[in-house]
mmCIF file of the N, C-alpha and C atoms, coordinates in Angstrom:
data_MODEL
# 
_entry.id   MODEL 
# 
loop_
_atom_site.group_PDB 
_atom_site.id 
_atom_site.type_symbol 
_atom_site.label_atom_id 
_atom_site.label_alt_id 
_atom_site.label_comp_id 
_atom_site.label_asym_id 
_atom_site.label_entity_id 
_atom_site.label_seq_id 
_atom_site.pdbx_PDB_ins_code 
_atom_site.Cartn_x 
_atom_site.Cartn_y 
_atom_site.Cartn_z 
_atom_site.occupancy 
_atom_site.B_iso_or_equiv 
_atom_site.pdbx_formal_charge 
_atom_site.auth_seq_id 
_atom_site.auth_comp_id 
_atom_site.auth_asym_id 
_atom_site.auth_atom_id 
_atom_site.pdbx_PDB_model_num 
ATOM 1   N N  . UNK A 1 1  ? 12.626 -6.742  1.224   1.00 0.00 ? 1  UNK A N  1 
ATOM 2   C CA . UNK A 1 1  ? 11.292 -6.830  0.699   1.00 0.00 ? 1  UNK A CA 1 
ATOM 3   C C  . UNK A 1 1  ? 10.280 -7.077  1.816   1.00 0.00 ? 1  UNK A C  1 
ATOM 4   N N  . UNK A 1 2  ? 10.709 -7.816  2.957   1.00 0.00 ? 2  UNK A N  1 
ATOM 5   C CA . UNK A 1 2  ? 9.209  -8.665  3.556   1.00 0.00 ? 2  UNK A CA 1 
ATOM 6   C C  . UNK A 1 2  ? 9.452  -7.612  4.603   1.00 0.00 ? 2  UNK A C  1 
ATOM 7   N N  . UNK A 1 3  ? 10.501 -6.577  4.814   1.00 0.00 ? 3  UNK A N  1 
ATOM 8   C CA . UNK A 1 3  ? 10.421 -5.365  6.046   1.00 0.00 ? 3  UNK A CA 1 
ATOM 9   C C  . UNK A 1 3  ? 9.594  -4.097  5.380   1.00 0.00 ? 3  UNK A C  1 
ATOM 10  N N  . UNK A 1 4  ? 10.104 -3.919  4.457   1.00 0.00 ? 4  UNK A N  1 
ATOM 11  C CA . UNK A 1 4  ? 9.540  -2.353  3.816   1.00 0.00 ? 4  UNK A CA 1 
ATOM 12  C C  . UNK A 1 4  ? 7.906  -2.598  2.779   1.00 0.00 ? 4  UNK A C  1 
ATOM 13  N N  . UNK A 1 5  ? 7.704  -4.073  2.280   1.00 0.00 ? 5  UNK A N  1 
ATOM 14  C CA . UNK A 1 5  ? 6.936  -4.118  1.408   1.00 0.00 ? 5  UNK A CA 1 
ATOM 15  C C  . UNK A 1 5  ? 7.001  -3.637  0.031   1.00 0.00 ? 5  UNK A C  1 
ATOM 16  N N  . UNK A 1 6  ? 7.820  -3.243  -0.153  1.00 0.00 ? 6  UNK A N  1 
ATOM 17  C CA . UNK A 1 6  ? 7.155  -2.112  -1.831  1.00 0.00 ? 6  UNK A CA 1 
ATOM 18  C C  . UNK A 1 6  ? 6.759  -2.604  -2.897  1.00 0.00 ? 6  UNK A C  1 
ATOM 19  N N  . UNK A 1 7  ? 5.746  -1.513  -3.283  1.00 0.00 ? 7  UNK A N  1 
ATOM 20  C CA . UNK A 1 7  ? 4.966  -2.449  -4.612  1.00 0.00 ? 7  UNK A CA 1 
ATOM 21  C C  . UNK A 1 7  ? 5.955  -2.512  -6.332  1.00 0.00 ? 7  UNK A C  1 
ATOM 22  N N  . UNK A 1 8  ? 7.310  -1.951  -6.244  1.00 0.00 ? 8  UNK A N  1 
ATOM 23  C CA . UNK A 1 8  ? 8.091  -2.254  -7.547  1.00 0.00 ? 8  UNK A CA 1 
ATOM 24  C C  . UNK A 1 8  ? 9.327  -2.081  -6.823  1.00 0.00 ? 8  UNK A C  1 
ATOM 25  N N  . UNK A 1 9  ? 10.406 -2.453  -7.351  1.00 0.00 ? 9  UNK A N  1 
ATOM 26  C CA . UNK A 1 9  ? 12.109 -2.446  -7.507  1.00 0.00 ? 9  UNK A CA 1 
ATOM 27  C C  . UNK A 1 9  ? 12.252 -1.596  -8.896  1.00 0.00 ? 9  UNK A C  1 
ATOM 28  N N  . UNK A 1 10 ? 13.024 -0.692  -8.832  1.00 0.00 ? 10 UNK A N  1 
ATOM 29  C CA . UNK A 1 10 ? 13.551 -0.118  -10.060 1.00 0.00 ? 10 UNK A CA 1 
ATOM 30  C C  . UNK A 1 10 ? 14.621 -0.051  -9.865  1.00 0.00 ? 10 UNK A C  1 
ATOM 31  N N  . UNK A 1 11 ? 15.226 -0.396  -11.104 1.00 0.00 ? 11 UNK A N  1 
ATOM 32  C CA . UNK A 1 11 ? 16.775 -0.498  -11.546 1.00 0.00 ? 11 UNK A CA 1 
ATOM 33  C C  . UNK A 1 11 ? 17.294 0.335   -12.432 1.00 0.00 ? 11 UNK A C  1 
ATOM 34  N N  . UNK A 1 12 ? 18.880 0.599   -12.594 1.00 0.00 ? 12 UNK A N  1 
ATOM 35  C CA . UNK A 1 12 ? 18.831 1.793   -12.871 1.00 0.00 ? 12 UNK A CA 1 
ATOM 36  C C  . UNK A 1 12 ? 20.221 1.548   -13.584 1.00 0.00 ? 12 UNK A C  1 
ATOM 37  N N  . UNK A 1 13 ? 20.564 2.261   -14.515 1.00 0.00 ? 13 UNK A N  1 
ATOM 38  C CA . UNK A 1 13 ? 21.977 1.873   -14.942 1.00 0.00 ? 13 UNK A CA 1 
ATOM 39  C C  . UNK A 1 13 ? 22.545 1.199   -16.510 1.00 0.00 ? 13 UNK A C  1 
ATOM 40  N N  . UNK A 1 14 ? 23.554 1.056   -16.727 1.00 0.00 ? 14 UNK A N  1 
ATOM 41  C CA . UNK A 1 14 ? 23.970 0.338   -17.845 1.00 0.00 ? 14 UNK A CA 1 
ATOM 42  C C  . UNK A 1 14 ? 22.893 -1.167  -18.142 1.00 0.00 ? 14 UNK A C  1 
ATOM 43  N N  . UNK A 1 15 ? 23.555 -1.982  -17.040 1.00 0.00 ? 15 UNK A N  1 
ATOM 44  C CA . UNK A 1 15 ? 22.657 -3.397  -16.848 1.00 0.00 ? 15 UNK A CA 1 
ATOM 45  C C  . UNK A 1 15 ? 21.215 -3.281  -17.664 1.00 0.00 ? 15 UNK A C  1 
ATOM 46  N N  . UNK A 1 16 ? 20.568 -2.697  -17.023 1.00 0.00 ? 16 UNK A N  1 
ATOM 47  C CA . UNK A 1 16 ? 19.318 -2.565  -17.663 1.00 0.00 ? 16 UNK A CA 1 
ATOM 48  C C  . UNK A 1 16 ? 18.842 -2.176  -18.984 1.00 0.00 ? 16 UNK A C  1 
ATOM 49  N N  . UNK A 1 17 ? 19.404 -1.914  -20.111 1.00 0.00 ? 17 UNK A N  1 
ATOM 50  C CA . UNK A 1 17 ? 19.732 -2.407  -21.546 1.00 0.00 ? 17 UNK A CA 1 
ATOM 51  C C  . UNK A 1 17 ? 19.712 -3.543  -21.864 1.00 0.00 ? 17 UNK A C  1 
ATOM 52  N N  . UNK A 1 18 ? 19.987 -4.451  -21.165 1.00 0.00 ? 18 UNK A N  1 
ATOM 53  C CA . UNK A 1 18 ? 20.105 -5.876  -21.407 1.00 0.00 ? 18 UNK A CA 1 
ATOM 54  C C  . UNK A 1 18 ? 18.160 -6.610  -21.392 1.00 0.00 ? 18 UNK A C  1 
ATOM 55  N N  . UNK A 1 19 ? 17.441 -5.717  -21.364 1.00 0.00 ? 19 UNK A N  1 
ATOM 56  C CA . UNK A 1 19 ? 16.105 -5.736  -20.779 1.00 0.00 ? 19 UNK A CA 1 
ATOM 57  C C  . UNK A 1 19 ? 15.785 -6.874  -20.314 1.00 0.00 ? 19 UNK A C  1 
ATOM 58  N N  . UNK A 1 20 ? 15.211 -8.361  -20.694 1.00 0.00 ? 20 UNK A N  1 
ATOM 59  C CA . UNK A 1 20 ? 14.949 -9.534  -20.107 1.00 0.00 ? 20 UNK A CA 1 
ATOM 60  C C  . UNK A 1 20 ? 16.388 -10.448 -19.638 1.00 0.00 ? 20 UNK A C  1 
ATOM 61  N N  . UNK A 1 21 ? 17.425 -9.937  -20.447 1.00 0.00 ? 21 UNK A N  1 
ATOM 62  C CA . UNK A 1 21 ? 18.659 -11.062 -19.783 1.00 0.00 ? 21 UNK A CA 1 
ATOM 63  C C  . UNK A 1 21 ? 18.478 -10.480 -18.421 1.00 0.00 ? 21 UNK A C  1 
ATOM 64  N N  . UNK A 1 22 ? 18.583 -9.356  -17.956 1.00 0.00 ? 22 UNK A N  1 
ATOM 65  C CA . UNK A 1 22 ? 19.064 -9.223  -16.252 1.00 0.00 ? 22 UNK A CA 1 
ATOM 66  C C  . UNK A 1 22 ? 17.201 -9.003  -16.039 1.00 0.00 ? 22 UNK A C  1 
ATOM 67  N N  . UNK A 1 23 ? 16.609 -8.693  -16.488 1.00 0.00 ? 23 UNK A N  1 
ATOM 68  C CA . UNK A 1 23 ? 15.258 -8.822  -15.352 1.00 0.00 ? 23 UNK A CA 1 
ATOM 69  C C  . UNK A 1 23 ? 14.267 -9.812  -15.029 1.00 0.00 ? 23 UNK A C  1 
ATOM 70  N N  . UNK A 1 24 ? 14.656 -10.521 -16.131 1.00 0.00 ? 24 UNK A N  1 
ATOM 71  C CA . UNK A 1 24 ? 14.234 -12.085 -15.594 1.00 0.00 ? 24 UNK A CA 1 
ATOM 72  C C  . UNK A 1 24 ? 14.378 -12.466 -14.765 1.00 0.00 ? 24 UNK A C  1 
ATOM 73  N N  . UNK A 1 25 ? 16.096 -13.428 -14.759 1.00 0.00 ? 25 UNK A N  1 
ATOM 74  C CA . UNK A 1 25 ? 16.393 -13.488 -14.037 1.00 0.00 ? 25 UNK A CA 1 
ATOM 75  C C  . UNK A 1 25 ? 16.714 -12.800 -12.510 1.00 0.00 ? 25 UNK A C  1 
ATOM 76  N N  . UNK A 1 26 ? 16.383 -11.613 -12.326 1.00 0.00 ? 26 UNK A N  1 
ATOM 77  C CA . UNK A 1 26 ? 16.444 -10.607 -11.231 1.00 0.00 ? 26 UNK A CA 1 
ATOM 78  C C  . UNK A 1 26 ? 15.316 -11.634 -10.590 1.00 0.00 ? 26 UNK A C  1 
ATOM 79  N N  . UNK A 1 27 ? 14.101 -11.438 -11.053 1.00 0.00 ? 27 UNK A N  1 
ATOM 80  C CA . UNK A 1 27 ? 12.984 -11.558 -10.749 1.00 0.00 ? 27 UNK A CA 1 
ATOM 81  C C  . UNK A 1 27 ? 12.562 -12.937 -10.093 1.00 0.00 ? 27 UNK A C  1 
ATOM 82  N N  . UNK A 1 28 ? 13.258 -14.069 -10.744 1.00 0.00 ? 28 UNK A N  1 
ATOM 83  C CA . UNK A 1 28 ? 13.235 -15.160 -10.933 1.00 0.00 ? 28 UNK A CA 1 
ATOM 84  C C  . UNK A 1 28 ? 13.797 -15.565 -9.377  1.00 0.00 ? 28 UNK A C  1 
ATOM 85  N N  . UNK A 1 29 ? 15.118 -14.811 -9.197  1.00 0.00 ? 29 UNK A N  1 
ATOM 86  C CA . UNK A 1 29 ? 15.833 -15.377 -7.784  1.00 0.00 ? 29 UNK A CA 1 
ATOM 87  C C  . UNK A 1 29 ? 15.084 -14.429 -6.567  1.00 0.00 ? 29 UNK A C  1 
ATOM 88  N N  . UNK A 1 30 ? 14.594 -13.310 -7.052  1.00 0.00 ? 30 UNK A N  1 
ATOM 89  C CA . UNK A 1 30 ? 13.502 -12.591 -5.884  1.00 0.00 ? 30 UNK A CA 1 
ATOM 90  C C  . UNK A 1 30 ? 12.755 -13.729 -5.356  1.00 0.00 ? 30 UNK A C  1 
ATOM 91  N N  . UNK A 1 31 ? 11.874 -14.056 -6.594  1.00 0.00 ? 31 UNK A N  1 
ATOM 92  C CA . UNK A 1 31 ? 10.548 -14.768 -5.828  1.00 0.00 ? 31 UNK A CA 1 
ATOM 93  C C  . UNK A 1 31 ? 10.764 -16.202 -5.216  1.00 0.00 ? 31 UNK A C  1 
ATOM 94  N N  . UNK A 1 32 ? 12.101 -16.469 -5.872  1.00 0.00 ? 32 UNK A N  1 
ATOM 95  C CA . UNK A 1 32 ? 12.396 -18.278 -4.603  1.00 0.00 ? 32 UNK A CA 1 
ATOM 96  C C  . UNK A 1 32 ? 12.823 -17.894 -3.425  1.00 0.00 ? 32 UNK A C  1 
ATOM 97  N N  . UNK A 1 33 ? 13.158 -16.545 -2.804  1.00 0.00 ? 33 UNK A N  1 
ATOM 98  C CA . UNK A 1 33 ? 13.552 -16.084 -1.667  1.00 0.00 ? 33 UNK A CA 1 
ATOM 99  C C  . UNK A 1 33 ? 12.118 -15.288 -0.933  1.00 0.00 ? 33 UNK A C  1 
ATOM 100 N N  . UNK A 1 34 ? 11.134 -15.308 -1.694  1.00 0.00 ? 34 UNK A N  1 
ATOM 101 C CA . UNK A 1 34 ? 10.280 -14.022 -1.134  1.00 0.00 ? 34 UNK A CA 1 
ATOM 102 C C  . UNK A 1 34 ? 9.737  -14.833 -0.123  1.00 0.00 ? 34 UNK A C  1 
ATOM 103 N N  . UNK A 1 35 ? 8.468  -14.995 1.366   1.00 0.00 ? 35 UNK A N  1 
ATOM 104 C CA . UNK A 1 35 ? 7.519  -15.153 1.222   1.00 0.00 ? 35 UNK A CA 1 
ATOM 105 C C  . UNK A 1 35 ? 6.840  -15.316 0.266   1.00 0.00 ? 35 UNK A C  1 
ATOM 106 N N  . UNK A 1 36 ? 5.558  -16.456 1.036   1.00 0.00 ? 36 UNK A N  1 
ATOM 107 C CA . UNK A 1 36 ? 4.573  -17.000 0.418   1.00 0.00 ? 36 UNK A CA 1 
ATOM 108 C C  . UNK A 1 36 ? 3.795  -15.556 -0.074  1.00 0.00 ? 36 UNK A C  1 
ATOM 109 N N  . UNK A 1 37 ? 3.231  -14.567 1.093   1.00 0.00 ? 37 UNK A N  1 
ATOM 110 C CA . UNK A 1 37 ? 2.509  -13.860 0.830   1.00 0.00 ? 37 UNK A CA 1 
ATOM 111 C C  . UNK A 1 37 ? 2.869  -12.418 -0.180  1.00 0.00 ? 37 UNK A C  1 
ATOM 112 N N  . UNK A 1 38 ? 4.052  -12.230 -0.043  1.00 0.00 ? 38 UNK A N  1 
ATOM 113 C CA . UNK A 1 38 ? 4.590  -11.607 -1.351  1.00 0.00 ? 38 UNK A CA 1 
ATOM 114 C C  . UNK A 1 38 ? 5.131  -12.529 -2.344  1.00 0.00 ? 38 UNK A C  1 
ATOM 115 N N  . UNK A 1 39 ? 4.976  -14.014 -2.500  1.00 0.00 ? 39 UNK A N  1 
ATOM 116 C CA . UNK A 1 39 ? 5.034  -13.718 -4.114  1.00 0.00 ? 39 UNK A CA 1 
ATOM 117 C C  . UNK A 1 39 ? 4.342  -13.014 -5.507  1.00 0.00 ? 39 UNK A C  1 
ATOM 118 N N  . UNK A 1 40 ? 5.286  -12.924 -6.746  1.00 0.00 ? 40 UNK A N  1 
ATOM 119 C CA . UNK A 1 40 ? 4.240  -12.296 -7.743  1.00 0.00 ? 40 UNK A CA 1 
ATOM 120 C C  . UNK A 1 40 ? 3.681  -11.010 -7.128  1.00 0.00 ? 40 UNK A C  1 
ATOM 121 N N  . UNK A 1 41 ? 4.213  -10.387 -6.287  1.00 0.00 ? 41 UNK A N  1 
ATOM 122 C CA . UNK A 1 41 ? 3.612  -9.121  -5.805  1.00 0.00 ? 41 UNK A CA 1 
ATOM 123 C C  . UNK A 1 41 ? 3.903  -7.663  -6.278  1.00 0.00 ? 41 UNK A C  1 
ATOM 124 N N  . UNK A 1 42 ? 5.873  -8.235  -5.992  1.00 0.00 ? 42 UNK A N  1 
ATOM 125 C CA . UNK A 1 42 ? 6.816  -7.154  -6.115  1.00 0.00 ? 42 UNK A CA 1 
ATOM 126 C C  . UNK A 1 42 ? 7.058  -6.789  -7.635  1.00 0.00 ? 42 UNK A C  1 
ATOM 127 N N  . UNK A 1 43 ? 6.884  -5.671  -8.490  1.00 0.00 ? 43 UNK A N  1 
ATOM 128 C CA . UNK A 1 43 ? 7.493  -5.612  -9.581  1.00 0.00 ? 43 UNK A CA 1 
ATOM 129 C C  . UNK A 1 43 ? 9.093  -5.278  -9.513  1.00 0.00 ? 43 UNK A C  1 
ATOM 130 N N  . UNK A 1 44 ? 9.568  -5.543  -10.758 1.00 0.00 ? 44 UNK A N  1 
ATOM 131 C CA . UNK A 1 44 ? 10.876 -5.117  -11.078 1.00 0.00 ? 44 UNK A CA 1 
ATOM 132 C C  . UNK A 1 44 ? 10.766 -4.330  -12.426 1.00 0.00 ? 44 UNK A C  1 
ATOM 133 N N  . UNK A 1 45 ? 11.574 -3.243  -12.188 1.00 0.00 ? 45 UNK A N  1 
ATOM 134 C CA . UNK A 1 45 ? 10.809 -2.098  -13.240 1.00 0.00 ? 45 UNK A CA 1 
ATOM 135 C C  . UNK A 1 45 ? 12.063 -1.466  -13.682 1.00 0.00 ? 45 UNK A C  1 
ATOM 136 N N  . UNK A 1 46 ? 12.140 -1.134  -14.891 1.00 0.00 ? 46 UNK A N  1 
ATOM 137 C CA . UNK A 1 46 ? 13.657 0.162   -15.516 1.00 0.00 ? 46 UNK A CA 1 
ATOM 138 C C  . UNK A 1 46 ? 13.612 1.170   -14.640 1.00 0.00 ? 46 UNK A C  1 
ATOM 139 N N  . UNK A 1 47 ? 14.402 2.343   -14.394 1.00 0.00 ? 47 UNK A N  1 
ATOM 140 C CA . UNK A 1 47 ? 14.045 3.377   -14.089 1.00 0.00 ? 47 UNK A CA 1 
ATOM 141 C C  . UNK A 1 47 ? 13.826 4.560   -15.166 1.00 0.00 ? 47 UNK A C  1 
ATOM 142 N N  . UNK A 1 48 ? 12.933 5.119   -15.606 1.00 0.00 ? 48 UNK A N  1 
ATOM 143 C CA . UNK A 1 48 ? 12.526 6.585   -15.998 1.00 0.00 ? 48 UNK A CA 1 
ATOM 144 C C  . UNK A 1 48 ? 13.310 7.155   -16.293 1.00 0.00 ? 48 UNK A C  1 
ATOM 145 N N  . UNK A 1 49 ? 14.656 7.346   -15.029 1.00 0.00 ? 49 UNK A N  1 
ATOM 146 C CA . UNK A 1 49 ? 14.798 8.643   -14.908 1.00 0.00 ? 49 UNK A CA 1 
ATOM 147 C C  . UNK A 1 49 ? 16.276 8.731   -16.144 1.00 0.00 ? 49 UNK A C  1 
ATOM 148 N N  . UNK A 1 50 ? 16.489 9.906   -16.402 1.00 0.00 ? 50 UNK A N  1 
ATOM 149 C CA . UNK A 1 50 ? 17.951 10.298  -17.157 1.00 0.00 ? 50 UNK A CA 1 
ATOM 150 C C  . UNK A 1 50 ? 19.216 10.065  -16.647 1.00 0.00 ? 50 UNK A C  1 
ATOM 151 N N  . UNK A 1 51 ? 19.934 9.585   -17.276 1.00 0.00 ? 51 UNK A N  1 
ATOM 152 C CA . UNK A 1 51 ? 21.371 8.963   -16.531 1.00 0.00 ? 51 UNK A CA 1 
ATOM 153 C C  . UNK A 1 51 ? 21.821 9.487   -15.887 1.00 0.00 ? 51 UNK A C  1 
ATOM 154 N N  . UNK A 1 52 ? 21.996 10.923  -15.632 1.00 0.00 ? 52 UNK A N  1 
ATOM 155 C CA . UNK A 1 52 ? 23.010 11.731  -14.997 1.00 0.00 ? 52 UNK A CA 1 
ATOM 156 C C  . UNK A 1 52 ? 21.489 11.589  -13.392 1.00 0.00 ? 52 UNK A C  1 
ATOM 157 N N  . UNK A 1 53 ? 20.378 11.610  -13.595 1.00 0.00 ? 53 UNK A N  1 
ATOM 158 C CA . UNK A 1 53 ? 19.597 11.863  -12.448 1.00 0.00 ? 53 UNK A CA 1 
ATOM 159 C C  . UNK A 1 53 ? 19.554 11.321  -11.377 1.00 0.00 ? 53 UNK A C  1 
ATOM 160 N N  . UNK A 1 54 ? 20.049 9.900   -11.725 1.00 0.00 ? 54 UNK A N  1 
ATOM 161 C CA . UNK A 1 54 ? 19.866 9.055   -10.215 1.00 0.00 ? 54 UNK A CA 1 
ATOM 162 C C  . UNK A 1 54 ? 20.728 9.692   -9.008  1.00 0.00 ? 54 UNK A C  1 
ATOM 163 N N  . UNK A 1 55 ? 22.042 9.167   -9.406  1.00 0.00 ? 55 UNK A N  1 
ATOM 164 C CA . UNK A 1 55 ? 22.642 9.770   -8.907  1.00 0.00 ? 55 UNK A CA 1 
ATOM 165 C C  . UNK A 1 55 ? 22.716 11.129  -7.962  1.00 0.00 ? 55 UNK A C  1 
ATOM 166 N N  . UNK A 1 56 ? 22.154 12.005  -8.709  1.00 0.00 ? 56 UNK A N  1 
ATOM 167 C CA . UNK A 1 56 ? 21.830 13.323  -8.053  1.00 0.00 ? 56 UNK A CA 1 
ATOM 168 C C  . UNK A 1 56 ? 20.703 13.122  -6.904  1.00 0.00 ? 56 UNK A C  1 
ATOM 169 N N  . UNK A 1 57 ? 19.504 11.961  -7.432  1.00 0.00 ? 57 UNK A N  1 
ATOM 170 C CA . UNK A 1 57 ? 18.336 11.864  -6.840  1.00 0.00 ? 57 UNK A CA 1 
ATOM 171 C C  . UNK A 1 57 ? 19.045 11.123  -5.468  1.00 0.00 ? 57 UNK A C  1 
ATOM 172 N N  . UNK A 1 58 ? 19.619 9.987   -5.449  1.00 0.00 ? 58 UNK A N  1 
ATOM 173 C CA . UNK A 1 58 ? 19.831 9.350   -4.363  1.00 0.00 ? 58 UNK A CA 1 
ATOM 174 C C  . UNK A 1 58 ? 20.952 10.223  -3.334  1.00 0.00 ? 58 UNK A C  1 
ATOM 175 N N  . UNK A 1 59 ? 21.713 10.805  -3.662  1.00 0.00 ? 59 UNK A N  1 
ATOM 176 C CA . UNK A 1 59 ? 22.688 11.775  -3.059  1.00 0.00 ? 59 UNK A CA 1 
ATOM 177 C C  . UNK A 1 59 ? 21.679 12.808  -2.548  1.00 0.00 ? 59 UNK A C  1 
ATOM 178 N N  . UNK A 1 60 ? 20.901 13.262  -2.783  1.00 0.00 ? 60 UNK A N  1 
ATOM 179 C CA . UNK A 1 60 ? 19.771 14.576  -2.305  1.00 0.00 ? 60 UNK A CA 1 
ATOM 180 C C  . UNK A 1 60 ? 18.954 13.496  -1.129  1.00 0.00 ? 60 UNK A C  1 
ATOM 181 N N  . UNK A 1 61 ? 18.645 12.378  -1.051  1.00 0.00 ? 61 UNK A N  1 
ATOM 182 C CA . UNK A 1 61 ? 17.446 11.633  -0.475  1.00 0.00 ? 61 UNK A CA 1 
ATOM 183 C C  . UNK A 1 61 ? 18.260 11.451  0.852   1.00 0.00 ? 61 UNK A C  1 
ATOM 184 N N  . UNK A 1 62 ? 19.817 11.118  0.746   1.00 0.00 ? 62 UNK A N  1 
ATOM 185 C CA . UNK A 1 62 ? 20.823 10.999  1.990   1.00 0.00 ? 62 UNK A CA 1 
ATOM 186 C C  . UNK A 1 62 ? 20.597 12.257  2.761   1.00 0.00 ? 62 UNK A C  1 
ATOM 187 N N  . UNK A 1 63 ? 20.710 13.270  1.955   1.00 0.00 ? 63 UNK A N  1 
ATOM 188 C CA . UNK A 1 63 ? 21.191 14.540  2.922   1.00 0.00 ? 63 UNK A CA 1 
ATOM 189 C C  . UNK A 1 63 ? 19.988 15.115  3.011   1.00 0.00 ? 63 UNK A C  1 
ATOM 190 N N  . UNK A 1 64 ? 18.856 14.668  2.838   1.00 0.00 ? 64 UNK A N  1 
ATOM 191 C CA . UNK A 1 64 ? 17.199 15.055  3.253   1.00 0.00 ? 64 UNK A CA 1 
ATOM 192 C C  . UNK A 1 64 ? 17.502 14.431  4.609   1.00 0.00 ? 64 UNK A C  1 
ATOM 193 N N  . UNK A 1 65 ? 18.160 13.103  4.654   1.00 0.00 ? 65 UNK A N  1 
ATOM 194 C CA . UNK A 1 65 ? 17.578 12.107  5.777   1.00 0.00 ? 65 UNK A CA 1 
ATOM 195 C C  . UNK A 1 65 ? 18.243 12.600  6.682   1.00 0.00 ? 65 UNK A C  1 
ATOM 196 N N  . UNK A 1 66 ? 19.468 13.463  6.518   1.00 0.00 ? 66 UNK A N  1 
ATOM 197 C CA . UNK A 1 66 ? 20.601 13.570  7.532   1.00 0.00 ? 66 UNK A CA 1 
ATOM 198 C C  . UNK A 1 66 ? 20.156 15.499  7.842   1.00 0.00 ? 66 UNK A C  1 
ATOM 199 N N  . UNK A 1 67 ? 19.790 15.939  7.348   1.00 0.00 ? 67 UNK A N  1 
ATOM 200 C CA . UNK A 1 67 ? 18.848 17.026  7.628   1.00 0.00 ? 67 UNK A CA 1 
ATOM 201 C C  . UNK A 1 67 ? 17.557 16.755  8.639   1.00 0.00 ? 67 UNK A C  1 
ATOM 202 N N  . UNK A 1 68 ? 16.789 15.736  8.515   1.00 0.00 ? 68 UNK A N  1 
ATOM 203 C CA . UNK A 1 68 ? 15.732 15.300  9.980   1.00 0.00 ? 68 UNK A CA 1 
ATOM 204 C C  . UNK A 1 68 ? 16.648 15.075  10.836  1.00 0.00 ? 68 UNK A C  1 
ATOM 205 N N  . UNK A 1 69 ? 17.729 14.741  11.208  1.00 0.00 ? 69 UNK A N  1 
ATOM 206 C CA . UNK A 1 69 ? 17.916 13.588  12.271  1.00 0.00 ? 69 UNK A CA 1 
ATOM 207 C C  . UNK A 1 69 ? 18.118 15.242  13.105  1.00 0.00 ? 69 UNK A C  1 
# 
């Protein structure tokens, strides 16, 4: 968090059905670890996308990265 900054966390998966049991608490142990100046900053968010997509999405984002080098 305090290297990259980003303005949400999205999660993705079975877990996240559980809606406030796991994102509460997600959230809860973020911000006793964050910086002062990112607390309350970072969201934690579901993901959008369709089950089968992540997967595909994060496997394509590797071999983008390994395509620059």
């Amino acid at each position: 968090m305090h290297y990259l900054s980003p303005e949400a966390i999205f999660l993705f998966g079975g877990p996240t059905a559980a809606g406030e049991y796991i994102f509460k608490p997600t959230k809860e142990n973020m911000e006793k670890h964050l910086l002062p100046f990112f607390k309350n900053k970072i969201k934690i968010l579901p993901s959008k996308l369709k089950p089968g997509d992540a997967a595909i999405v994060g496997a394509s984002a590797l071999v983008w990265k390994e395509i620059e080098k």
